[in-house]
C-alpha positions as protocol buffer text, in pm:
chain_id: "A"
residue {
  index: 1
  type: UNK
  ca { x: -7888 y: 2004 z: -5254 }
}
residue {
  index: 2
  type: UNK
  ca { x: -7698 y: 2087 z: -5582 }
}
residue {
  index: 3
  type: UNK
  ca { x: -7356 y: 1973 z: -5632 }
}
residue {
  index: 4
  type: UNK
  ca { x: -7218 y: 2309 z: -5682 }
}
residue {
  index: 5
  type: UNK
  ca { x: -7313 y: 2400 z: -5302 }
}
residue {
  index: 6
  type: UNK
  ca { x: -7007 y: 2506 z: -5073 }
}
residue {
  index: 7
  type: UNK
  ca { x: -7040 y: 2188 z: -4785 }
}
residue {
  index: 8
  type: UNK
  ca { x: -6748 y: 2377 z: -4589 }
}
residue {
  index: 9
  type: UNK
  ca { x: -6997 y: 2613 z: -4406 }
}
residue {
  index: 10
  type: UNK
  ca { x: -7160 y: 2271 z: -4233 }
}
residue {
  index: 11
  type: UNK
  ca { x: -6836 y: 2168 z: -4075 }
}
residue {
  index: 12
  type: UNK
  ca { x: -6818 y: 2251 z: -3673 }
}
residue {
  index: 13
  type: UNK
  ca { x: -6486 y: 2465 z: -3584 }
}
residue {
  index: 14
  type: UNK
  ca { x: -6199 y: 2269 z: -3391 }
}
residue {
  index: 15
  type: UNK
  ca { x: -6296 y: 2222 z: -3066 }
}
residue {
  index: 16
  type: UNK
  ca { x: -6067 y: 2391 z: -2802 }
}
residue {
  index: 17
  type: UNK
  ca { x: -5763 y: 2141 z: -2703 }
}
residue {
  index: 18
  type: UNK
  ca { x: -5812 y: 2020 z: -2325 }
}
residue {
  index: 19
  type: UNK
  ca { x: -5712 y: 2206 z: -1994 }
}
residue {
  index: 20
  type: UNK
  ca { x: -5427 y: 2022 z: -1895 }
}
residue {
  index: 21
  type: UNK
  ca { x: -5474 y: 1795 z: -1603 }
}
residue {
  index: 22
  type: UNK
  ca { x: -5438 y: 1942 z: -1249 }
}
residue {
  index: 23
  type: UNK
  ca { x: -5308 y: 1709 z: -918 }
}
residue {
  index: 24
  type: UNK
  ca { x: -5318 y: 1804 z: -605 }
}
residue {
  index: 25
  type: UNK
  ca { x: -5023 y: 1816 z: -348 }
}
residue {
  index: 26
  type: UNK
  ca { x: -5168 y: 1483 z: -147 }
}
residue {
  index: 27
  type: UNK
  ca { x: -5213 y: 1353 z: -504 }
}
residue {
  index: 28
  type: UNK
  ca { x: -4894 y: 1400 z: -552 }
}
residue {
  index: 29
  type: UNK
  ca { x: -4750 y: 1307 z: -214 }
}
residue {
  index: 30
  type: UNK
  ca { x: -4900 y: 973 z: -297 }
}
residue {
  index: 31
  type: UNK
  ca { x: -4728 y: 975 z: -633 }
}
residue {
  index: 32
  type: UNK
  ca { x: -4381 y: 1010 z: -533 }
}
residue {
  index: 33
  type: UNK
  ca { x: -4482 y: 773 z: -191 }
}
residue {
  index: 34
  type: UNK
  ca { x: -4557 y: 505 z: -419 }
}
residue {
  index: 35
  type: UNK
  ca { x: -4207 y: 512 z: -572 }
}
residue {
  index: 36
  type: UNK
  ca { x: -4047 y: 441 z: -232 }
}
residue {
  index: 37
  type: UNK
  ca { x: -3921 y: 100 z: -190 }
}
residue {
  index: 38
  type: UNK
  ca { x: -4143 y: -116 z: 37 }
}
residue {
  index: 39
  type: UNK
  ca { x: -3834 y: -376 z: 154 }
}
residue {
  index: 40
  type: UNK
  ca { x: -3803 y: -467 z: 476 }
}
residue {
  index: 41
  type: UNK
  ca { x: -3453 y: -413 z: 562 }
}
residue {
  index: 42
  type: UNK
  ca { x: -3535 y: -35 z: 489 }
}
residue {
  index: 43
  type: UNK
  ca { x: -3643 y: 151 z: 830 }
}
residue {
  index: 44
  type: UNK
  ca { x: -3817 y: 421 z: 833 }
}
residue {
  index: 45
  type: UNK
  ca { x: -3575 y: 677 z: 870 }
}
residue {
  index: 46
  type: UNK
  ca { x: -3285 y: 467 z: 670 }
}
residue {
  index: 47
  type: UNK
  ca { x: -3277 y: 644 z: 374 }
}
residue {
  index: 48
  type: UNK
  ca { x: -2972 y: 802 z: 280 }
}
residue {
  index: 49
  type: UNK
  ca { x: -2910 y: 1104 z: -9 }
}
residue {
  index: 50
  type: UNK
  ca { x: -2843 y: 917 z: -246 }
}
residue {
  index: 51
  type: UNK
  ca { x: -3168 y: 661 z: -181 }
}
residue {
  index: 52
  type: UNK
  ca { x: -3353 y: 968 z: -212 }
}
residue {
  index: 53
  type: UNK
  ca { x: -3231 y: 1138 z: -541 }
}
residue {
  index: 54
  type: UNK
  ca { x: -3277 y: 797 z: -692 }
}
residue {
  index: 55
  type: UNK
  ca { x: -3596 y: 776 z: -592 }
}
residue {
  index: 56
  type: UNK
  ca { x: -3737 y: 1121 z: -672 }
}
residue {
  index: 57
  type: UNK
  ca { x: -3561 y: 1050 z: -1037 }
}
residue {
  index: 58
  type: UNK
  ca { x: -3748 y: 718 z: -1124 }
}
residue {
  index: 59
  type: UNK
  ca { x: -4109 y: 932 z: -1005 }
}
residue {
  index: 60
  type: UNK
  ca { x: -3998 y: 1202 z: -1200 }
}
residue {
  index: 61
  type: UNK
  ca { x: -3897 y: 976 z: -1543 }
}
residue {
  index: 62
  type: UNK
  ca { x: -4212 y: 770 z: -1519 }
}
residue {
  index: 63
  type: UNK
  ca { x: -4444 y: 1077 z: -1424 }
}
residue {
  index: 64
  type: UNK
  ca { x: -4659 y: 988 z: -1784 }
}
residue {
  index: 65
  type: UNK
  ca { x: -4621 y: 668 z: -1790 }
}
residue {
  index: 66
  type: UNK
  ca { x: -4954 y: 490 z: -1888 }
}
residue {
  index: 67
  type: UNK
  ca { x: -4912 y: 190 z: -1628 }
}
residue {
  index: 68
  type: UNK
  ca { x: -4705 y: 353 z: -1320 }
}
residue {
  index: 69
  type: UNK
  ca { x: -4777 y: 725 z: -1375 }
}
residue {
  index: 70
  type: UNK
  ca { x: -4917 y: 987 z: -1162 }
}
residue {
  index: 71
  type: UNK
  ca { x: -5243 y: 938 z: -1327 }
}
residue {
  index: 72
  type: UNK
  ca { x: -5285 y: 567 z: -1183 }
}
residue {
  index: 73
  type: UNK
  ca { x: -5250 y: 685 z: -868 }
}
C-alpha cells in the first residue's frame, strides 16, 4: 500500500446511537413497589399523602441509579 494512500475511506461510519430503553407498566409497578417501605408498623392501607409523595420522589430521584434503579428491577 503506498504511503500517500487516503486510509479514511477504510473507516466504518458511526454506528447509530441506541434506542432508548423501553419498561413496561408492571415493570414499572414493580419499580416504584420496591421503593415502599417494608416496616411492620406500616398497614396496608396506612399510608398517608405525605408517605406517598415521599415515596414516589425517592423512585423518581434514583430512577438511573446503577445499584437501586429501574433497571435492577
Amino acid at each position: 500500500m503506498p504511503e500517500s494512500e487516503d486510509l479514511s475511506r477504510y473507516t466504518a461510519p458511526p454506528d447509530n446511537p441506541p434506542d432508548p430503553p423501553t419498561y413496561s407498566a408492571a415493570g414499572i409497578l414493580a419499580y416504584v413497589e420496591s421503593w415502599i417501605p417494608n416496616c411492620p408498623y406500616y398497614s396496608a392501607n396506612s399510608y398517608t399523602l405525605e408517605h406517598v409523595r415521599e415515596i414516589l420522589l425517592d423512585a423518581a430521584a434514583n430512577l438511573t441509579d446503577k445499584y437501586h434503579g429501574i433497571d435492577k428491577i
